[in-house]
Residue, then its C-alpha position, 0 to 999 in steps of 0.5 A: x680759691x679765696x672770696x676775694x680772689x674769686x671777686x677779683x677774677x669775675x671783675x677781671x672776666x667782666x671788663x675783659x669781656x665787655x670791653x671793645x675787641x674783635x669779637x664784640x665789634x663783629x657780634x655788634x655788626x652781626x647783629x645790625x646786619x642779620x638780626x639777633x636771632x641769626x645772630x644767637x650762634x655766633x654769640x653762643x659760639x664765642x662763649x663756648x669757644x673762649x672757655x674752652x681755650x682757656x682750659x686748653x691753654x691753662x692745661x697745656x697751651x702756655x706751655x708750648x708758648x713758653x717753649x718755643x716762643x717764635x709761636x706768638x710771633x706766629x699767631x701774631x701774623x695770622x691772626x693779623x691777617x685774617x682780622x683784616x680780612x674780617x675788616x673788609x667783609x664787614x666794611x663791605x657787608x651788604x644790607x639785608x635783604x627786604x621782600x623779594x631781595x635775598x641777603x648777601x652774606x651770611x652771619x658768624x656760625x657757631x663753629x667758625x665762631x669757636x675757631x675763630x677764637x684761636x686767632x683773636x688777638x685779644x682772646x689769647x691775651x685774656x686767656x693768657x693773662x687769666x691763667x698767669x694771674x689766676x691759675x699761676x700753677x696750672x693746677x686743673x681745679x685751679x683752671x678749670x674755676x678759671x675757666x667756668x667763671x669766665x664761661x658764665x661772664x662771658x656770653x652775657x658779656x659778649x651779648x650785649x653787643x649783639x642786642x646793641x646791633x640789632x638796636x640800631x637796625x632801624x635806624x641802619x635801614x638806609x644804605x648811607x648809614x649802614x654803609x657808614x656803620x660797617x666801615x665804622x666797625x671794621x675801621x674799629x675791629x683793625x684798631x683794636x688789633x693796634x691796641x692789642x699787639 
């Protein structure tokens, strides 16, 4: 791969990454709602999950896709549903438990993390779009760069928004603001499900 295509791939990774979607509105609810520490699995979960979705989507995946094209329609609707389910979970998350109080909820595991990013709507359209602008023969060299660059963008990326949650706990102490926080992300989670489909 060329200088300059590489450049423009880790711009490409950057902005895809860090820009607002599913995963960066839950990491960021996350975040205010357990801490970063409790945080640290869901976070690693979604950089290894979304690297290696495009290598298993640049060696093989698209190809169904282009198969049998009623698969995105599919993937449409169940990744629909279960992003509103997410919605309601993080609208109606808990405070987290102070002294004797134990947390309602829990965070994001690594695993459900991974799985997690085979129905966002915006990983498959990163995925997609990496591999067609990047990797347009499927050649598994040319994938697997794909792959490792957006691996090595994406959990700095994806952090970020994390630590920004964990930032405002402070301030989210009082039952009203992290009330209103919550609803806040999870109103932003759905639209930016509007934005994607």
């Amino acid at each position: 791969m060329e200088q300059t295509t590489l450049a423009a791939l880790s711009a490409f990774a950057l902005v895809s990454s860090i820009t607002p979607g599913p995963n960066n509105m839950m990491l960021m609810a996350s975040g205010a709602n357990f801490g970063l520490r409790r945080t640290v699995p869901h976070a690693l979960g979604v950089g290894f999950g979304f690297t290696l979705m495009i290598l298993l989507v640049g060696v093989g995946l698209m190809g169904l896709f282009d198969l049998f094209p009623v698969l995105n329609t599919v993937l449409k609707v169940v990744s629909v549903a279960y992003l509103l389910w997410l919605a309601w979970k993080i609208a109606n998350a808990a405070a987290p438990g102070g002294g004797n109080e134990a947390p309602r909820g829990k965070p994001m595991t690594f695993v459900q993390a991974i799985l997690f990013q085979w129905v966002n709507p915006k990983a498959w359209t990163m995925a997609l779009s990496a591999i067609a602008l990047y990797a347009p023969d499927r050649n598994f060299v040319a994938v697997l760069l794909v792959a490792i660059v957006f691996g090595i963008v994406n959990l700095p990326s994806t952090s970020i928004w994390a630590v920004m949650g964990t930032a405002l706990r402070g301030w989210l102490s009082s039952p009203a603001r992290l009330k209103a926080f919550n609803w806040t992300m999870a109103a932003l989670l759905v639209g930016s499900l509007a934005l994607l489909i």
